[in-house]
C-alpha positions in Angstrom: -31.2 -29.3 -67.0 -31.4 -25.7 -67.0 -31.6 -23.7 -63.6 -35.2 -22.4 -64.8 -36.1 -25.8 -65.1 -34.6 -26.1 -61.2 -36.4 -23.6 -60.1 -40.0 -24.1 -61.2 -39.8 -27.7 -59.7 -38.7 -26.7 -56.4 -41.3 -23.8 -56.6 -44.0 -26.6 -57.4 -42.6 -28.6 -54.3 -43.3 -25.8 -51.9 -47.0 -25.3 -53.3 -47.5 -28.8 -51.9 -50.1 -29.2 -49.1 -47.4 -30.7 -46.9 -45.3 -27.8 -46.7 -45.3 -25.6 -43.3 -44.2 -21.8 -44.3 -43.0 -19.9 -42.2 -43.7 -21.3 -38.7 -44.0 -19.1 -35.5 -40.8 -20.8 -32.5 -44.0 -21.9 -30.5 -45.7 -23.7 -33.6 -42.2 -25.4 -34.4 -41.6 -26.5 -31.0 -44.9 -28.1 -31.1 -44.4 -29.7 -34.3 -40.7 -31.1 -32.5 -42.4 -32.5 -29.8 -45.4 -33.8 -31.7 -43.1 -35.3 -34.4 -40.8 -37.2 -31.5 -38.0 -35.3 -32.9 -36.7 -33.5 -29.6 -37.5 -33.4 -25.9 -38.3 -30.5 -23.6 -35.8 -28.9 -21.4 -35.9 -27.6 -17.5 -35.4 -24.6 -19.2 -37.6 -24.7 -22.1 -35.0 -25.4 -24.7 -35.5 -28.1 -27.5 -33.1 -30.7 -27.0 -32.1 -32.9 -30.3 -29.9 -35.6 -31.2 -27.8 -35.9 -34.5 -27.1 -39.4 -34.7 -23.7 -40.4 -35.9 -23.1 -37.4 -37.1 -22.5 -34.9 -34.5 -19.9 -32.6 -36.9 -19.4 -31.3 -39.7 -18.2 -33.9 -42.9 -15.5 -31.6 -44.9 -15.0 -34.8 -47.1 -18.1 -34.7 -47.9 -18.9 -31.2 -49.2 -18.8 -30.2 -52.8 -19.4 -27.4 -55.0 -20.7 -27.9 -58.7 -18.2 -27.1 -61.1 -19.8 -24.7 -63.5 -19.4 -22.3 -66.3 -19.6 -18.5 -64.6 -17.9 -19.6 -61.1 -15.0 -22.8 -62.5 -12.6 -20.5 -62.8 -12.7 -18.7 -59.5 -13.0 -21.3 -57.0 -9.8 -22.7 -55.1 -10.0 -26.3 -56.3 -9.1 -29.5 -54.1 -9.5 -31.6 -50.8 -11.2 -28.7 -49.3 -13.3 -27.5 -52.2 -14.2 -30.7 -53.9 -15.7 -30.5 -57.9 -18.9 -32.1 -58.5 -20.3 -32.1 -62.1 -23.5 -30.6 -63.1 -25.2 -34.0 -64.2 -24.3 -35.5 -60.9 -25.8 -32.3 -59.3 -29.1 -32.1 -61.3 -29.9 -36.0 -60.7 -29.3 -35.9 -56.6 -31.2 -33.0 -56.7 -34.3 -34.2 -58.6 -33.9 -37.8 -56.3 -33.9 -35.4 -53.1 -37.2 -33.2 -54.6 -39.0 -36.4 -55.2 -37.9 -37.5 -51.5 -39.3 -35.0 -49.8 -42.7 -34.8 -52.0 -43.3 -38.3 -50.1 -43.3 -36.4 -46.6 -46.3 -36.1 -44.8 -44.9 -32.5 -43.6 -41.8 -30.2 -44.8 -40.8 -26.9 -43.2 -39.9 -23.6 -45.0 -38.5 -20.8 -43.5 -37.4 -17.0 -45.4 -34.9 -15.2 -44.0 -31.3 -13.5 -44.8 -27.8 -13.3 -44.3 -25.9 -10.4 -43.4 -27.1 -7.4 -41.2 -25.6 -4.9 -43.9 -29.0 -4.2 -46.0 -26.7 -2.9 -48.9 -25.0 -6.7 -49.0 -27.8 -8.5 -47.4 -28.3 -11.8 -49.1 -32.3 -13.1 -48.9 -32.4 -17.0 -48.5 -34.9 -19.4 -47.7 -34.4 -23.4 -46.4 -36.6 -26.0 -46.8 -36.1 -28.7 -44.2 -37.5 -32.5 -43.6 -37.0 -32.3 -39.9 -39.3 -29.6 -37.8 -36.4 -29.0 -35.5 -33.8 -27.9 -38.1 -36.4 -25.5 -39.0 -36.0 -24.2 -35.7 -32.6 -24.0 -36.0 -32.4 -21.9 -39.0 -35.0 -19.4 -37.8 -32.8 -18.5 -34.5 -29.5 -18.6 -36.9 -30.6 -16.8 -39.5 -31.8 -13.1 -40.0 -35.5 -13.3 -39.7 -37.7 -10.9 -41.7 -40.2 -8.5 -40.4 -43.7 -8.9 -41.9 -43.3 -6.5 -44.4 -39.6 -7.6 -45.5 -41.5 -11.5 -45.7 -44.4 -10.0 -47.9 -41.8 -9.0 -50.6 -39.0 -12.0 -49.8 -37.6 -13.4 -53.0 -35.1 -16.1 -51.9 -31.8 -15.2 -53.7 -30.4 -19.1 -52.4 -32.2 -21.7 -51.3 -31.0 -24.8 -48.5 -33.1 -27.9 -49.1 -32.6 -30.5 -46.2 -33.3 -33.8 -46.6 -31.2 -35.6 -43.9 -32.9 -39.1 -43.8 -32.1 -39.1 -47.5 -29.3 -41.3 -47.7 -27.0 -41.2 -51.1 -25.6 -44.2 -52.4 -21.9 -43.5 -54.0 -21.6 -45.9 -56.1 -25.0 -44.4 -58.1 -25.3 -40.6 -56.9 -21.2 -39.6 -57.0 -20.7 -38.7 -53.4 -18.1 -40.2 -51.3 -20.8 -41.2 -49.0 -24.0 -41.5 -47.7 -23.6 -37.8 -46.6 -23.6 -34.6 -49.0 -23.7 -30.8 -49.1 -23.1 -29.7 -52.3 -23.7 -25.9 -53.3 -24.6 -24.6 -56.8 -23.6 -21.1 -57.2 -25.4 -20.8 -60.6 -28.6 -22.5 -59.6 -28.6 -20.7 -56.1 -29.1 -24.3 -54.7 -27.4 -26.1 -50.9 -28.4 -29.5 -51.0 -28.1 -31.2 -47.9 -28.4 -35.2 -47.2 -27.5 -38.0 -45.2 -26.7 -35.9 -42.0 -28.3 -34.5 -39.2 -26.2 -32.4 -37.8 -27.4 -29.0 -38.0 -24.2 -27.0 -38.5 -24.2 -27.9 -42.4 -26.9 -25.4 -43.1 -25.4 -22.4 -40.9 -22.1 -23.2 -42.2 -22.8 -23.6 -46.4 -24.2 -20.6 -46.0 -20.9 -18.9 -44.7 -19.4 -20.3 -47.3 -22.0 -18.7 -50.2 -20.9 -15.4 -48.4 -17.2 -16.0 -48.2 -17.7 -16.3 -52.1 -20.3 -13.9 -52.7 -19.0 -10.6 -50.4 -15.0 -10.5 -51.5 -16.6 -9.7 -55.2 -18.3 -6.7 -53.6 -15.2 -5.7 -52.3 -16.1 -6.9 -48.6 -13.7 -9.0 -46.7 -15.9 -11.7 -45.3 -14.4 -13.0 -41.8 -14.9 -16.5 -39.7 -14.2 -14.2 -36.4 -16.6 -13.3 -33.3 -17.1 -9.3 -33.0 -17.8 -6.7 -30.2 -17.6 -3.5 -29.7 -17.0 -1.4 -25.9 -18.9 1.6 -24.3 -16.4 4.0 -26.3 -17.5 2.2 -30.0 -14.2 0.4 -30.0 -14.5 -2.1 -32.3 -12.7 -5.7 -31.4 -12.5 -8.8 -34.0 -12.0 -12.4 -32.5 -10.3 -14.7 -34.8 -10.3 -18.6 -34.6 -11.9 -22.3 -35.3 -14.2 -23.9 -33.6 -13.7 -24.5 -30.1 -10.9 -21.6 -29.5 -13.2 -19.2 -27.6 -14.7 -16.9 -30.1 -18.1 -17.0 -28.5 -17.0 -17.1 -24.7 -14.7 -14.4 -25.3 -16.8 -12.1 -27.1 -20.0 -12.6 -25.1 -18.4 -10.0 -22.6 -20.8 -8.5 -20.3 -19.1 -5.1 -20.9 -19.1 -4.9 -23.7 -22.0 -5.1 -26.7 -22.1 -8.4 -29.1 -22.5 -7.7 -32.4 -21.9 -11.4 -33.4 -20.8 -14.7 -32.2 -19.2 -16.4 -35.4 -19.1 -15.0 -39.3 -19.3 -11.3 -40.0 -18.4 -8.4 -43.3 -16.1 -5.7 -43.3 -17.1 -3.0 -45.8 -16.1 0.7 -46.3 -18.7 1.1 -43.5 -17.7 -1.3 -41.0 -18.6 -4.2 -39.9 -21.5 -6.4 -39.7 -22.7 -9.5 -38.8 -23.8 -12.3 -41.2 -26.1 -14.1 -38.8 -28.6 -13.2 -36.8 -28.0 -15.9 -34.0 -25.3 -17.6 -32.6 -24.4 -21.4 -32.1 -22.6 -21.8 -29.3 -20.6 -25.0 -28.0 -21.5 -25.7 -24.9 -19.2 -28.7 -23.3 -18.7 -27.8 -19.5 -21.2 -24.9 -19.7 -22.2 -23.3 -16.4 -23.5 -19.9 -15.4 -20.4 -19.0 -13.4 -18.1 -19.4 -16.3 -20.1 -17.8 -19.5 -23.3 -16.3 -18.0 -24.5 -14.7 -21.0 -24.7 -17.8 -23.3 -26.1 -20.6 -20.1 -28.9 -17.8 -19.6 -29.7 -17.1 -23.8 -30.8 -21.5 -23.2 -34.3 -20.8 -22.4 -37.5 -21.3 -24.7 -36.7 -21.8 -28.4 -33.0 -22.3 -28.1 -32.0 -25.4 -29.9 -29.8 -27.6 -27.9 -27.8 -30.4 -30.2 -26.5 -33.7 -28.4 -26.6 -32.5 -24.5 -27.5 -35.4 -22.1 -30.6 -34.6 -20.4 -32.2 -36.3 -17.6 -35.2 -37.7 -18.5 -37.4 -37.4 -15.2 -36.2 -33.4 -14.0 -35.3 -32.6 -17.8 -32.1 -30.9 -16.3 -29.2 -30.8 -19.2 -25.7 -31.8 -17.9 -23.5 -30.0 -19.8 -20.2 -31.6 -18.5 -21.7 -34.9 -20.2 -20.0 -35.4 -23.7 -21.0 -39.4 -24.2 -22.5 -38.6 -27.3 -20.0 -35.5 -28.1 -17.6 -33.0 -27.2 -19.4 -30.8 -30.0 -22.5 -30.1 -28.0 -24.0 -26.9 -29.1 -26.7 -24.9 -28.5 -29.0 -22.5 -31.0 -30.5 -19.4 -30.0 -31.0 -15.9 -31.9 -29.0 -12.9 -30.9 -31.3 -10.8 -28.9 -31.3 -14.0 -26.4 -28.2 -12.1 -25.5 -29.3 -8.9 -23.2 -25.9 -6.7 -24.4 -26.1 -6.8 -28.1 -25.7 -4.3 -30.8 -28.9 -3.5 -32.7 -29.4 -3.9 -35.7 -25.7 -5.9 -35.7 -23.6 -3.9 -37.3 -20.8 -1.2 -36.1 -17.5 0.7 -37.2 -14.3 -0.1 -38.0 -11.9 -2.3 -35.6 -9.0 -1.2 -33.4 -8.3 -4.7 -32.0 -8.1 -7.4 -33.9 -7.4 -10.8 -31.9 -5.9 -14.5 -33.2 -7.1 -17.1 -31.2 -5.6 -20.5 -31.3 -5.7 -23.5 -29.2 -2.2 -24.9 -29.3 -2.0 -28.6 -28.3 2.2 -28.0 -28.4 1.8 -25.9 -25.6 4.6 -23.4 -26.6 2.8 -20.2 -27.8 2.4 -17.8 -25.8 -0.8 -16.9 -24.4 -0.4 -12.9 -25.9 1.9 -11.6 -27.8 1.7 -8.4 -30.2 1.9 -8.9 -33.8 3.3 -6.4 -36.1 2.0 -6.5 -39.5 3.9 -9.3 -41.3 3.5 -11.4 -38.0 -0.1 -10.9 -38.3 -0.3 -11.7 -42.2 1.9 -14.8 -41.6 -0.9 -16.2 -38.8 -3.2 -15.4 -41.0 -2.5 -17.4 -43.7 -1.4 -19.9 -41.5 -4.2 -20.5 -39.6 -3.1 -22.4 -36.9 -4.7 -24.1 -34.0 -6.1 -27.5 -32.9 -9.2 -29.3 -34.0 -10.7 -29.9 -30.9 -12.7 -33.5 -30.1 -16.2 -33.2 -32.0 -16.0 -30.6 -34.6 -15.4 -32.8 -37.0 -16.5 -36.8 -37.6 -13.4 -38.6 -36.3 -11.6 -36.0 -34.1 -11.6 -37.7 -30.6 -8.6 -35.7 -29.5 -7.3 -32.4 -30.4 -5.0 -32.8 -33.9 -3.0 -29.9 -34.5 -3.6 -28.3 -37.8 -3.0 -25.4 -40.0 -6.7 -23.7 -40.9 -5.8 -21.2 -43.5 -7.2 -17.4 -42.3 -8.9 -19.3 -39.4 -11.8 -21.1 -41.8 -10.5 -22.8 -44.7 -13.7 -25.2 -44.7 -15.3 -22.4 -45.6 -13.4 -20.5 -48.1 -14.3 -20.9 -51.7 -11.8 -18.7 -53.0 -7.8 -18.4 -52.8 -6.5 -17.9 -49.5 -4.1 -15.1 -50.7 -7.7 -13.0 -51.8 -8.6 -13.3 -48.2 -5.3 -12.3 -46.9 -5.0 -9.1 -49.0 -8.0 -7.7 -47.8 -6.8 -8.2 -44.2 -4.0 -6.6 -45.1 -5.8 -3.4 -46.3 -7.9 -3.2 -44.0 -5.3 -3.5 -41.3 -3.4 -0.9 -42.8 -5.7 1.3 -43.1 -7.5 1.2 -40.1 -4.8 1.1 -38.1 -5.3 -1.8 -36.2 -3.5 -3.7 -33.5 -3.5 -7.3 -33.9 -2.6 -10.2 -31.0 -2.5 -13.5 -31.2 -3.8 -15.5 -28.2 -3.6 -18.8 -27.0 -6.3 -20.7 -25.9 -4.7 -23.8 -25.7 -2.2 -25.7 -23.4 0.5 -24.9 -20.9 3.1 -26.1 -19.4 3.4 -28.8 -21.6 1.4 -30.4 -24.7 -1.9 -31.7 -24.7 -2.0 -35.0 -22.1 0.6 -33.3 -20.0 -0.1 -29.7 -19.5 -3.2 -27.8 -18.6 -5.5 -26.0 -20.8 -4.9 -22.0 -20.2 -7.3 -20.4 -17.4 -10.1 -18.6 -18.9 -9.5 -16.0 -16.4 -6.2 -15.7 -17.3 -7.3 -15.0 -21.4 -10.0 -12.7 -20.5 -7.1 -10.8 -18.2 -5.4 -10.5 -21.0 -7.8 -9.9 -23.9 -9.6 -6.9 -21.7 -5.7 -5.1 -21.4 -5.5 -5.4 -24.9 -9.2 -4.0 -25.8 -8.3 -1.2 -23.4 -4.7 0.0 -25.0 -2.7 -1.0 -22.5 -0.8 -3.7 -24.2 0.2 -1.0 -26.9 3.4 0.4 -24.9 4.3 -2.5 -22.4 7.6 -3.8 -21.9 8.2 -6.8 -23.7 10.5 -9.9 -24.3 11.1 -11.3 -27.9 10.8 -14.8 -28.3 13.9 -16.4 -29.4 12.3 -19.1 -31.4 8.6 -17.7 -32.5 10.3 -14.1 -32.5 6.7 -12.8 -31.1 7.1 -10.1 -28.4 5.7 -11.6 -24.9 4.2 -8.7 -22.4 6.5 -8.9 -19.4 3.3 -7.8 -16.9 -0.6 -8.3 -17.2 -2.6 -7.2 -14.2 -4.4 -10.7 -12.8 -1.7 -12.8 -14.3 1.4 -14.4 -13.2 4.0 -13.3 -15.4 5.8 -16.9 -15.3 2.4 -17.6 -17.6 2.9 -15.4 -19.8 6.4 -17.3 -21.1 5.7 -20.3 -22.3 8.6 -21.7 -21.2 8.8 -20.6 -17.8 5.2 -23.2 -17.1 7.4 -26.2 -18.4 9.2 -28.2 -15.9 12.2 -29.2 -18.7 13.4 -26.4 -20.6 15.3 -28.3 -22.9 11.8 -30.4 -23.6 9.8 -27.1 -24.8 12.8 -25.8 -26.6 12.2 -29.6 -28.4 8.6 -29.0 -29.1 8.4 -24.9 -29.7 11.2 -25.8 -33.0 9.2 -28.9 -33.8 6.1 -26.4 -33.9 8.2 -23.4 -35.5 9.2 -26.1 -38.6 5.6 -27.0 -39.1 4.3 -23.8 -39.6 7.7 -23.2 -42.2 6.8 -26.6 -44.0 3.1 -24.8 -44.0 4.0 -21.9 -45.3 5.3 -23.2 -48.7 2.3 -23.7 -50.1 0.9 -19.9 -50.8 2.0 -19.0 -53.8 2.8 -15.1 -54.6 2.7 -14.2 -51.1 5.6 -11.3 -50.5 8.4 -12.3 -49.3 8.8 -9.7 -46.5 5.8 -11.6 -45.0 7.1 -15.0 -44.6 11.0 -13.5 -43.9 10.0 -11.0 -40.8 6.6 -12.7 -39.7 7.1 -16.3 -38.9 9.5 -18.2 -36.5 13.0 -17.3 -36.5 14.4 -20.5 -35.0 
């Protein structure tokens, strides 16, 4: 079937009497409660459950293999083929699914905060709540943007659709499959929200590199003096505690653009985990949880309504969904210059890394491409316990093309901006995960504010002898013990174990990127 065939049947599905357009956040949060599909908060957030899905399902993702886009696209466990046939019959099955809903919820919005790149999308969801979702995530339209909105891509949501693999081709009862040439996400089998916000990113990690615009899974800020900072990492590694810094503005909390102009944010929200929140530790984001935030798999009480956000009996991925001007210090509209800092974060179960260290350029183009960190518990289906990993430029779920395409571009721009790049760690010390201790948030944000402010640029350093990263000697507000890796270990002999068992995976890693130059791998990845 032909994609104007695709399109005139979805456009008769949303002339159906059961569709909601464009709903106002109170009429939604009616509709939520109305429905039984959330709960009221103390607060006045929307508190929803996910069911057994309370992650992302990368085995489950696809993207139809097709004529105009075969050829570019990075085939393999992380970008799974699907054929067109398989696509068009799931997708008529899904249509015909949601026809036999009493209600279905639209909502027009875009991606990107650069108009010159913007991307106009709308998402047409089962559940009223997911609806809510994707209005605080998204870019929402003025009235006069909505009265000339032509959706370029389109999400449809159908989550109590359930495939069956044998029959529909999926590898389970779960799917997200995007069509590049039909413009088309289709979502089933899962509630969790995260599908939408994420297919999304990965429509833009395709779509931006062909416009010459190096698309980025990275949290962004920018201080008083319009120094621009970039904050690197997966989920769980602190790129939305540690850019939601109250001096400094937020321009975004997860996926942003960097064009000739600068940089710019691809949502206009942010989705925050919030395990362990509290106001004393991250202020901004416990404060942005108020009416119309979304709040996915928290434990509320059910007489006071109070969340408990130390309870993860359903998750460790709780999360919570608000729009960006929840967040008092923000840049508006979301978009600002070019960066100075640029910041790896990784949470390293080893416990060997150390917690700053100043990269020169082929030490930041080897991290890059190597991606590494932990998956923490929750972020995926299965993850109890953090697993280290290699995530190729910090988001290979989400990267549709080659890796090396995404690593050049960080490479120009680096180069020609003149950036200083660090890598971080977020992770353990003193020992690996179950016998060290996670790294003191005041110690990272001691740390991360001497970098944004240039002092980190002329410090006396120590090279590592096994990493070869250079390790500041002194950090105001840290013990310098911490900031050698081996110093917070009780056996010496025991990290030097572990840091070469960590420096060999990341070689073994390494062989994998094909035409990448060899002055990269030879002076910026361990030496031991």
């Amino acid at each position: 079937m032909n994609s104007v065939h695709i399109t005139t049947e979805l456009d008769q599905l949303l002339k159906e009497n059961n569709v909601h357009m464009q709903l106002s956040v109170p009429q939604l949060v009616e509709k939520i409660l109305t429905r039984n599909e959330g709960t009221l908060t103390s607060t006045g957030a929307v508190r929803a459950t996910t069911g057994k899905y309370t992650g992302r399902s990368p085995k489950d993702k696809f993207i139809v293999a097709e004529e105009s886009t075969k050829d570019k696209i990075d085939w393999g466990p992380t970008n799974q083929s699907i054929s067109e046939e398989t696509f068009t019959k799931l997708y008529h099955k899904v249509l015909d699914y949601l026809k036999q809903k009493e209600e279905i919820f639209v909502f027009k919005g875009f991606a990107g905060a650069d108009k010159k790149s913007q991307l106009s999308l709308q998402v047409v969801n089962e559940f009223a709540w997911h609806n809510l979702f994707v209005h605080q995530l998204f870019i929402r339209p003025t009235e006069e943007e909505l009265l000339k909105h032509e959706a370029e891509f389109t999400i449809i949501s159908a989550p109590t659709f359930k495939a069956d693999p044998a029959i529909d081709g999926t590898n389970s009862e779960a799917f997200v499959i995007i069509s590049f040439e039909r413009r088309i996400v289709l979502i089933g089998g899962t509630e969790y929200a995260g599908e939408m916000k994420k297919s999304i990113f990965s429509i833009m990690n395709f779509l931006l590199p062909e416009n010459n615009i190096f698309s980025m899974h990275c949290s962004a800020n920018v201080g008083q003096e319009g120094d621009v900072a970039l904050f690197f990492g997966l989920s769980g590694t602190g790129k939305t505690t540690l850019s939601a810094d109250p001096n400094r503005r937020l321009i975004g909390d997860d996926e942003h653009g960097w064009s000739s102009n600068g940089v710019f944010n691809i949502e206009g929200g942010c989705y925050a985990k919030c395990i362990n929140l509290s106001r004393e530790k991250e202020p901004q984001i416990f404060d942005a949880i108020r009416f119309g935030t979304v709040l996915e798999n928290v434990i509320v009480n059910p007489d006071s309504r109070i969340a408990d956000y130390d309870d993860g009996s359903l998750t460790e991925n709780t999360r919570a969904a608000y729009p960006i001007d929840a967040i008092e210090n923000i840049v508006v509209p979301s978009v600002a210059g070019h960066p100075n800092t640029i910041v790896f974060l990784t949470a390293d179960a080893f416990g060997v890394l150390p917690p700053i260290s100043k990269l020169t350029k082929e030490q930041a183009m080897y991290h890059f491409l190597s991606g590494y960190t932990s998956k923490l518990a929750g972020t995926e289906r299965g993850v109890t316990s953090p697993e280290a990993t290699f995530s190729t430029c910090f988001g290979s779920p989400f990267l549709p093309l080659p890796a090396t395409r995404y690593a050049e571009m960080l490479g120009e721009k680096i180069l020609e901006h003149n950036a200083n790049v660090f890598l971080v760690n977020t992770g353990w010390t003193g020992g690996e995960y179950g016998v060290g201790n996670r790294m003191k948030l005041s110690y990272t944000r001691a740390m991360i504010q001497a970098a944004l402010e240039g002092e980190l640029n002329h410090v006396e350093t120590v090279k590592d002898d096994i990493f070869g990263l250079n390790i500041p000697l002194h950090i105001a507000g840290v013990p310098d013990e911490v900031l050698q890796p081996k110093k917070t270990w009780l056996d010496p002999a025991a990290y030097d174990k572990k840091a070469k068992e960590l420096a060999e995976r990341f070689r073994e890693n390494f062989k994998k990127f094909q035409g990448v130059p060899a002055e990269i791998e030879e002076n910026g990845g361990p030496i031991a």
